[in-house]
C-alpha positions as semicolon CSV with decimal commas, in nm:
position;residue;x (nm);y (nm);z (nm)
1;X;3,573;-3,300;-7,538
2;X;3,636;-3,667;-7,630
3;X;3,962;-3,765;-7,808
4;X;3,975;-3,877;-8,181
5;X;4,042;-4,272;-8,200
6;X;4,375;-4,295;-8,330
7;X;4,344;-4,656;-8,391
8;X;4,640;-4,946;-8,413
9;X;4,872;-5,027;-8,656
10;X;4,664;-5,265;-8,912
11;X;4,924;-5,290;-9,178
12;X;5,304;-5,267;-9,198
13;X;5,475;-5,363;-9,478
14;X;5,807;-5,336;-9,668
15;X;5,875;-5,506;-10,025
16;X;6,237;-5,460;-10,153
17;X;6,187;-5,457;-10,539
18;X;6,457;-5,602;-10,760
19;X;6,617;-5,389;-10,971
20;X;6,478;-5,507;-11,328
21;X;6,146;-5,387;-11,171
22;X;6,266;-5,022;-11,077
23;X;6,456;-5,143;-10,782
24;X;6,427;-4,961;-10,391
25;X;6,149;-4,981;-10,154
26;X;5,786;-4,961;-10,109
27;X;5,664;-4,888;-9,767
28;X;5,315;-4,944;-9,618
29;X;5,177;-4,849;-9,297
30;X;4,811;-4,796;-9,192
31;X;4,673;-4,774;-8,854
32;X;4,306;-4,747;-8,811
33;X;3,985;-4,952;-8,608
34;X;3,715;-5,205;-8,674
35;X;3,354;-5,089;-8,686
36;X;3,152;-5,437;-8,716
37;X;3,256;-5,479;-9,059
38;X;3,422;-5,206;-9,169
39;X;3,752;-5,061;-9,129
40;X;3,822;-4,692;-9,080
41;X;4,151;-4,546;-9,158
42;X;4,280;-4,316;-8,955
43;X;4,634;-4,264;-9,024
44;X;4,828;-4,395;-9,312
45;X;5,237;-4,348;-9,469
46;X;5,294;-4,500;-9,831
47;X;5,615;-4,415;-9,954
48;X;5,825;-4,552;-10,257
49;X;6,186;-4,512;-10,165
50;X;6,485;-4,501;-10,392
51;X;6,789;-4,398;-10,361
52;X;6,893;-4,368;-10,725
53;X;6,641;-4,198;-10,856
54;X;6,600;-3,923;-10,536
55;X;6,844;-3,922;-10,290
56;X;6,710;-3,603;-10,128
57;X;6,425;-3,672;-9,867
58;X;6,635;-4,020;-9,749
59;X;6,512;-4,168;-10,091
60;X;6,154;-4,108;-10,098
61;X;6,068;-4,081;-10,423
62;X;5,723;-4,083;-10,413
63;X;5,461;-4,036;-10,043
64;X;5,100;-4,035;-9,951
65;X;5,063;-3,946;-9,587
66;X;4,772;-3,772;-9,360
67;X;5,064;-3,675;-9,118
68;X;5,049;-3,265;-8,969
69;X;4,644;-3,309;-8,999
70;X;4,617;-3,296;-9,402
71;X;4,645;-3,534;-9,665
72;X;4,949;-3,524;-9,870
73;X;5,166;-3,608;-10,184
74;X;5,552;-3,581;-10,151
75;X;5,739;-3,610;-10,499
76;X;6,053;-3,612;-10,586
77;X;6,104;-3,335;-10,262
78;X;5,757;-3,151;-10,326
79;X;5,519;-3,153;-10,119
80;X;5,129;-3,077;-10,214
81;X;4,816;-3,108;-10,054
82;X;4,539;-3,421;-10,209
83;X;4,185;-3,445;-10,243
84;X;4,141;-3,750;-9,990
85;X;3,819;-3,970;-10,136
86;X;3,932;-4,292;-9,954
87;X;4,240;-4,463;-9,847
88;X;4,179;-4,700;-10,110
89;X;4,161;-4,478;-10,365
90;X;4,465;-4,327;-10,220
91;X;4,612;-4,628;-10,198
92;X;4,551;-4,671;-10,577
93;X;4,700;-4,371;-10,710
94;X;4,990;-4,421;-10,491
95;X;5,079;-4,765;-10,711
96;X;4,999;-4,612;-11,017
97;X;5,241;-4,328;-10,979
98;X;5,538;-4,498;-10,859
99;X;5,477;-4,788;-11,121
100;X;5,481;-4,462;-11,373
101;X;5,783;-4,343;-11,215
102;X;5,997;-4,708;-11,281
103;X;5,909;-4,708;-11,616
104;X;5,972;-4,333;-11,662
105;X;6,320;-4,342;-11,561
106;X;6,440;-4,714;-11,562
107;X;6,622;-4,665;-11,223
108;X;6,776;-4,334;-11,373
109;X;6,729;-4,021;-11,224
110;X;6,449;-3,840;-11,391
């Protein structure tokens, strides 16, 4: 039985965010492979991490992840299973929600 291609990291990334744009931490890391021109995904974490608006879960506020063998959504300490169409697309929703988040609660607890 051959082993699945786990790939290397292709993306790691950390932007601290200022507080008069929601403030905390967004999180980015991918790991995937090359084929000729495209890449394939293989494992991904995207996580929007604050403090002051969830401090359960050490601050993550907001998750996409394909860790345990599933694709995943953590929120605000619950955790539900996603649809996964691409990582782009995940990647996508993942910015829309925790921009929708900062302007929901303005660095407030929701």
């Amino acid at each position: 039985m051959a082993k699945p291609i786990k790939g290397s990291l292709l993306e790691q990334e950390r932007f601290e965010l200022k507080a008069k744009s929601g403030g905390g931490l967004l999180s980015y890391e991918v790991w995937g492979y090359r084929n000729r021109s495209k890449t394939i995904v293989t494992r991904y974490n995207l996580a929007y991490i604050n403090h002051a608006i969830y401090p359960g879960d050490n601050g993550r506020a907001l998750g996409f992840d394909n860790a345990h063998g599933h694709h995943h959504r953590h929120c605000m300490g619950k955790s539900e299973a996603v649809e996964f169409v691409s990582y782009e697309a995940t990647q996508e929703r993942f910015q829309r929600e925790w921009l929708a988040i900062v302007e929901r609660t303005r660095g407030r607890k929701p």
